[in-house]
N, C-alpha and C positions, 0 to 999 in steps of 0.2 A: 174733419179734424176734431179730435177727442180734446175737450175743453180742459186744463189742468187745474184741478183742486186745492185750492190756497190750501198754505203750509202755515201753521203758528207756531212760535214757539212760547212756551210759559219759562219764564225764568225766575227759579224761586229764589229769593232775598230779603227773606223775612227770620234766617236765624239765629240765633244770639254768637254762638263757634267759641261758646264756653274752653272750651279745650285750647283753643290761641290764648287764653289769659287774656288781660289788658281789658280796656273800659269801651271798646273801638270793635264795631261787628264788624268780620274778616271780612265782608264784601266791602267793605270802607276804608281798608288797611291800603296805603297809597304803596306802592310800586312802581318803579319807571316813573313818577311825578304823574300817576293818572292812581284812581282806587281802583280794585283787583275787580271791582262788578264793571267796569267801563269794559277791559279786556274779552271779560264774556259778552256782553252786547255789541259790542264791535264787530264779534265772529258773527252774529243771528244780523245784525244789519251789513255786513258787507255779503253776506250767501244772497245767489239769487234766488234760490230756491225760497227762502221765509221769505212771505207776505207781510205778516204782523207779528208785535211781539208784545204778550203781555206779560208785563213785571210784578211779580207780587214782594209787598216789601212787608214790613212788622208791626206799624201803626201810620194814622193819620197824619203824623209828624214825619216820619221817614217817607209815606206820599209826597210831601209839599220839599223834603232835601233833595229825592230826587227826581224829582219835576226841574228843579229849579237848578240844583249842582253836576244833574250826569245827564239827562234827558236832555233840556234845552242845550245847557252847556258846550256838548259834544255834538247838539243837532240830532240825533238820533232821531229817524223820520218815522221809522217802523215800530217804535212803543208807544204804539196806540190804545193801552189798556194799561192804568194804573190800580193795583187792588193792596187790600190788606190781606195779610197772610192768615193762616191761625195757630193754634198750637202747636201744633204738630203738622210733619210735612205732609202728611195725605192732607193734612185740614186746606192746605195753602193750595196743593192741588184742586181739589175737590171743587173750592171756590174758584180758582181760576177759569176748571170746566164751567161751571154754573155761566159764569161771565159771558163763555165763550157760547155759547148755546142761546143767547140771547139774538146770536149776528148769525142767519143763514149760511152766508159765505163759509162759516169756520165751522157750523154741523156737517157739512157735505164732504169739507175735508180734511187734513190730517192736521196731528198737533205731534210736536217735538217740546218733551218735559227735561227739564235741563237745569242741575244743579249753578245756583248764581255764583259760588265759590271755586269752579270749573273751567278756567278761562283761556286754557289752550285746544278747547272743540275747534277742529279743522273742517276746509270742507268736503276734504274724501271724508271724513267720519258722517256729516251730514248726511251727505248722497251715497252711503250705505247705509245707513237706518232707513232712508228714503225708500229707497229702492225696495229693502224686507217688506217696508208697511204698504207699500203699493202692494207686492207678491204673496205677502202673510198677513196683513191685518196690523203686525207687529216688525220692530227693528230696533231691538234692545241694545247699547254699545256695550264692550266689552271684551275684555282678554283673556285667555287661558294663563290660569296661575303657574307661576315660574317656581313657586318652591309646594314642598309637599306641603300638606294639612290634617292634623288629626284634628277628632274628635274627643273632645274632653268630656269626665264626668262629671259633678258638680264639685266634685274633690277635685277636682285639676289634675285628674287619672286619664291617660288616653285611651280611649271605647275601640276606635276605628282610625285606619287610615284609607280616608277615599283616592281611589285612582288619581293620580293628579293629571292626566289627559285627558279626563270629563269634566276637572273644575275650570268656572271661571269666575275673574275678578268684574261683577258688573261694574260698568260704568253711567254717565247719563252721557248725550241725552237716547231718552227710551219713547217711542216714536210708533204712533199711534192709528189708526184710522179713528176721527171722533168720535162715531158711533159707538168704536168698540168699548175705547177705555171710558166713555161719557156713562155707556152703562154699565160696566165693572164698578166704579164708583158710586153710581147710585146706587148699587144693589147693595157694600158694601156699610154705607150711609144705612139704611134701611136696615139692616144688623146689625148694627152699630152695638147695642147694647149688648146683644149676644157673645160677639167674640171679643167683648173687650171684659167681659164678665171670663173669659176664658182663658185671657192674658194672651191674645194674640197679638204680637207685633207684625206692625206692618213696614218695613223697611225702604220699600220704592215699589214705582206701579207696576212691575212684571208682576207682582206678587198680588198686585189686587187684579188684576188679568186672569191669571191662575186659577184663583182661588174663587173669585168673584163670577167667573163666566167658563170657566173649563177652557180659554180659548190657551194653548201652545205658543209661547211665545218665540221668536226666531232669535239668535244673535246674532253678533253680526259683527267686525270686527273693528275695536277703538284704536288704543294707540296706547302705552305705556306711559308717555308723555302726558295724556289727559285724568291727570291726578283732581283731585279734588282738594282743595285746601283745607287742611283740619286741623294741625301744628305749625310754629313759628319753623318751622326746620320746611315746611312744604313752602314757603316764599322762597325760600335760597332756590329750591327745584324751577317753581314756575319762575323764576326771572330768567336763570338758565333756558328754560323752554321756549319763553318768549323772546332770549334773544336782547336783556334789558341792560 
């Protein structure tokens, strides 16, 4: 019998979601009388698939709120790793991997990277990321875009219209074998200065996959529903979705 490879998920909550207004980071913003990061932790600890789940939050103060107001609180068995995030979301990544590289168990097998403002990830969505990154390395979430999309100039001129049956709207979470993304990232890290002197942005991990290791990333299909909370108008959606 083929032993199975603990599964982690990193769940980032470390960003400020400047764009929601208000003094209250959107993974704190209550909902249903619970805050919106509970809904996503909920999904990573009720899957049987996740092993562990390590939470990166914003500072040593938001470690010790949610140790103490969403961790213990709620019981949450499987956040077994509390970290600080960093500037920027590869920084919170990055560090996460680091973490995670330290525990044998989690070099051998896969990690599932996953937006903490994201909190209607299902678990057919899981165990199809799953399934890619056993078969490909990679299991990016993700939907074909519903409306067309140009390309604009800097003028706000449209260049191009790309097929709209070859786009999609990525989603997380984007799901990993560790070895791979552990060293897209480092390799990344190690250039750091080069493409940042370049003005490359780096958006989410397919794109340090890509660029960092040549390795093709697989998609794999999400769900319309698993929006990301970015505006006070996207709470109106996720309570709907959750049903609240």
């Amino acid at each position: 019998m083929v032993e199975r490879k603990r599964c982690t998920a990193v769940v980032l909550a470390a960003g400020q979601g400047r764009r929601m207004g208000g003094t209250v980071a959107k993974q704190y913003l209550e909902i249903g009388g619970h805050p919106l990061l509970y809904y996503t932790l909920r999904a990573f600890e009720r899957s049987p698939l996740i092993d562990g789940i390590v939470l990166a939050v914003g500072d040593e103060a938001q470690i010790a709120y949610c140790k103490k107001e969403i961790v213990d609180a709620y019981d949450f068995q499987k956040v077994d790793m509390l970290i600080t995030g960093g500037r920027e979301r590869y920084d919170s990544v990055w560090r996460a991997l680091c973490a995670m590289r330290e525990r044998p168990e989690c070099r051998e097998g896969y990690v599932f990277i996953h937006d903490g403002a994201r909190p209607v990830v299902t678990e057919d969505i899981l165990r199809r990321c799953l399934d890619a990154a056993v078969r490909y390395g990679s299991g990016v979430a993700g939907m074909p875009a519903k409306d067309t999309v140009k390309l604009a100039d800097e003028a706000g001129f449209a260049l191009e219209t790309p097929p709209r049956d070859r786009l999609w709207i990525i989603q997380t979470p984007q799901t990993f074998l560790f070895s791979l993304i552990y060293e897209a990232y480092r390799r990344m890290e190690e250039t750091r200065a080069d493409w940042e002197e370049k003005g490359f942005r780096i958006t989410d991990d397919a794109m340090v996959a890509e660029n960092f290791t040549g390795q093709r990333v697989k998609l794999v299909e999400g769900s319309y529903e698993n929006i990301k909370v970015t505006t006070p108008e996207d709470m109106i959606l996720v309570r709907t979705f959750l049903d609240l």
